[in-house]
C-alpha positions as a LaTeX table, in Angstrom:
\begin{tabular}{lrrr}
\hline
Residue & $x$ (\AA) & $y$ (\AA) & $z$ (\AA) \\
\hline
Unk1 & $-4.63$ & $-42.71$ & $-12.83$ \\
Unk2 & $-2.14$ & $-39.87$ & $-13.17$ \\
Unk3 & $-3.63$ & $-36.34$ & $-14.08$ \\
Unk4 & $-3.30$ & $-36.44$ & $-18.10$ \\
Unk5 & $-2.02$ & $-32.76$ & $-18.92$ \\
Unk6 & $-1.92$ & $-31.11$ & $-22.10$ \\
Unk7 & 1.78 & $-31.95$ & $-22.49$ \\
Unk8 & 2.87 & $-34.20$ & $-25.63$ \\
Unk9 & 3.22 & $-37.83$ & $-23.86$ \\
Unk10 & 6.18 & $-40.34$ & $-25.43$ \\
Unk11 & 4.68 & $-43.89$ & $-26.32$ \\
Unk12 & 7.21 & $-46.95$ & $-27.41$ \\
Unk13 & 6.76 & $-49.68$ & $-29.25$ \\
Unk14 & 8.08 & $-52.19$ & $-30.93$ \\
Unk15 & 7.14 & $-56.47$ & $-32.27$ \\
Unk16 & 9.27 & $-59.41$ & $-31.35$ \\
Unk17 & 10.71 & $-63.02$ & $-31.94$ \\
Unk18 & 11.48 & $-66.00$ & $-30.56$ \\
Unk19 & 12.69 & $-69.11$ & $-30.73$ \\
Unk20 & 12.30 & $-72.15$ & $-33.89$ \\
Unk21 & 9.18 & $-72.16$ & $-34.62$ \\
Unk22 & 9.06 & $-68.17$ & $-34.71$ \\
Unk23 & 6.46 & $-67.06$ & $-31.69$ \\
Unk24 & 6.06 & $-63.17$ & $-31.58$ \\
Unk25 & 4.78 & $-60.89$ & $-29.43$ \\
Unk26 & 5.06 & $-57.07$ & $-29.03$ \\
Unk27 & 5.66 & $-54.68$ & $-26.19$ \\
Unk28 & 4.47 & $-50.94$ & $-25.44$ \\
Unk29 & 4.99 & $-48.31$ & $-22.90$ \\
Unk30 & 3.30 & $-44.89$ & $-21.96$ \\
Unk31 & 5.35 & $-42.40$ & $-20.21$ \\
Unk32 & 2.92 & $-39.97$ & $-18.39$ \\
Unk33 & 5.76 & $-38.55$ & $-16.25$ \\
Unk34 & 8.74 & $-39.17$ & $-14.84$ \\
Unk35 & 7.42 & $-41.38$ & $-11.65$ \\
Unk36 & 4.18 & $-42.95$ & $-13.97$ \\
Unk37 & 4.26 & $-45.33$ & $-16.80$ \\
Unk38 & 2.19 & $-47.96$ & $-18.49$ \\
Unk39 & 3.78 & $-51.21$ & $-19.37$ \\
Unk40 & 1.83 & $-53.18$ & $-21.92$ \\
Unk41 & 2.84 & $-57.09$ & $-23.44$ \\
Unk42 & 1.19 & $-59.39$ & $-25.31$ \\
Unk43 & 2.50 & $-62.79$ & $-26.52$ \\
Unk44 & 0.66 & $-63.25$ & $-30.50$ \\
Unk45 & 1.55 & $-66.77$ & $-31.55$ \\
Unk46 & 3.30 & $-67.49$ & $-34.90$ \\
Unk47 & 3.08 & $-64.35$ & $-37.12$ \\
Unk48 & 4.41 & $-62.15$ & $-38.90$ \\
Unk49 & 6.68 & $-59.78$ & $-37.12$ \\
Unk50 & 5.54 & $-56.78$ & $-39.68$ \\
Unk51 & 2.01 & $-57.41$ & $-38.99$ \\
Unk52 & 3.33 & $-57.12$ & $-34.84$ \\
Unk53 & 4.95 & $-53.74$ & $-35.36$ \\
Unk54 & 1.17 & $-52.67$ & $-36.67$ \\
Unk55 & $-0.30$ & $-54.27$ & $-34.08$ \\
Unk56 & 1.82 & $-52.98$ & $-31.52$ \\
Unk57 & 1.04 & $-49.18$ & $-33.00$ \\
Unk58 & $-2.57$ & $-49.94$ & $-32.74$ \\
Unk59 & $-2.32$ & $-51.13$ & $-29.03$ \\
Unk60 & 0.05 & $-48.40$ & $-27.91$ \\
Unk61 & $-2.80$ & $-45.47$ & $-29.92$ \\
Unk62 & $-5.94$ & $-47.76$ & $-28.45$ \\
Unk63 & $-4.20$ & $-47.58$ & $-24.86$ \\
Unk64 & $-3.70$ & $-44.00$ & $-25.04$ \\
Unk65 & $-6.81$ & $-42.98$ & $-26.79$ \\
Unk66 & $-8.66$ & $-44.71$ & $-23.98$ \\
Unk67 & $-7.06$ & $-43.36$ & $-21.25$ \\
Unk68 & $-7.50$ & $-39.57$ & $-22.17$ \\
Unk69 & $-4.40$ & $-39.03$ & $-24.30$ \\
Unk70 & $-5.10$ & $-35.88$ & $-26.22$ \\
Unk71 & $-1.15$ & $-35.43$ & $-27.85$ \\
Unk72 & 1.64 & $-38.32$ & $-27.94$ \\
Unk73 & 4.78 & $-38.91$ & $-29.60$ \\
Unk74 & 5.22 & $-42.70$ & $-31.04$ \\
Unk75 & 8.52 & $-43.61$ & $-31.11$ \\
Unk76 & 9.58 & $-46.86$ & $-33.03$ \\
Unk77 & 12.64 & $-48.69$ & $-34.43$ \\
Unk78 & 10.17 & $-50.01$ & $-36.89$ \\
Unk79 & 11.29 & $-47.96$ & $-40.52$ \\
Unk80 & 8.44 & $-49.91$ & $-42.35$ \\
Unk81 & 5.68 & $-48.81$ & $-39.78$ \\
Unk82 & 7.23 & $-45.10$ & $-39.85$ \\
Unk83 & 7.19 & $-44.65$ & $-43.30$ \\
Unk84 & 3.56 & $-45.97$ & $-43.47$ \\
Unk85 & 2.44 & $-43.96$ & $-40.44$ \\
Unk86 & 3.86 & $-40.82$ & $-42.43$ \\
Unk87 & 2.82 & $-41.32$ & $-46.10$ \\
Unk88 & 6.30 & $-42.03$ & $-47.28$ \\
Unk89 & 6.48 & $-44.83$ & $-49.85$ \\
Unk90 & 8.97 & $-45.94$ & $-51.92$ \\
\hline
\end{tabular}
C-alpha cells in the first residue's frame, strides 16, 4: 500500500441504475496520489437508489477508515446525501 500522508485524500462516490426491473449498484474511488487509486464496485440487487448513495458513503468512509485514512474529502453528486452528511434539512 501507498505511504498514507497527512495530506487531505479525495474519495468519490456515487449509487446507480439499471435496466427494467431497476438493479443498482454503487461505485467508489480513493485517490492517494496521482499514480495510486482504489477502485471499489458492488452490484446491490433491486433497491432503492437513495439507500445506494448511503451505502456507497459508508463503503467509501469504511474503505478509508481501514486503510489508515486520517483526513478525506467526499465528493458526491448526491444533494440528498450532502445535505444529510452536513446537517442541512429542509
Amino acid at each position: 500500500m501507498p505511504h498514507m500522508n497527512t495530506n487531505i485524500l479525495r474519495g468519490f462516490f456515487d449509487g446507480t441504475s439499471q435496466g427494467d426491473p431497476l438493479h443498482y449498484g454503487v461505485g467508489e474511488i480513493l485517490f492517494i496520489n496521482q499514480n495510486h487509486q482504489y477502485l471499489l464496485r458492488y452490484a446491490l440487487g433491486k433497491d432503492t437508489i437513495t439507500r445506494d448513495e448511503f451505502t456507497s458513503l459508508w463503503i467509501l468512509l469504511y474503505t478509508s477508515f481501514h486503510l489508515g485514512v486520517k483526513r478525506i474529502q467526499v465528493l458526491s453528486d448526491s444533494k440528498l446525501v450532502g445535505f444529510w452528511v452536513n446537517m442541512e434539512f429542509f
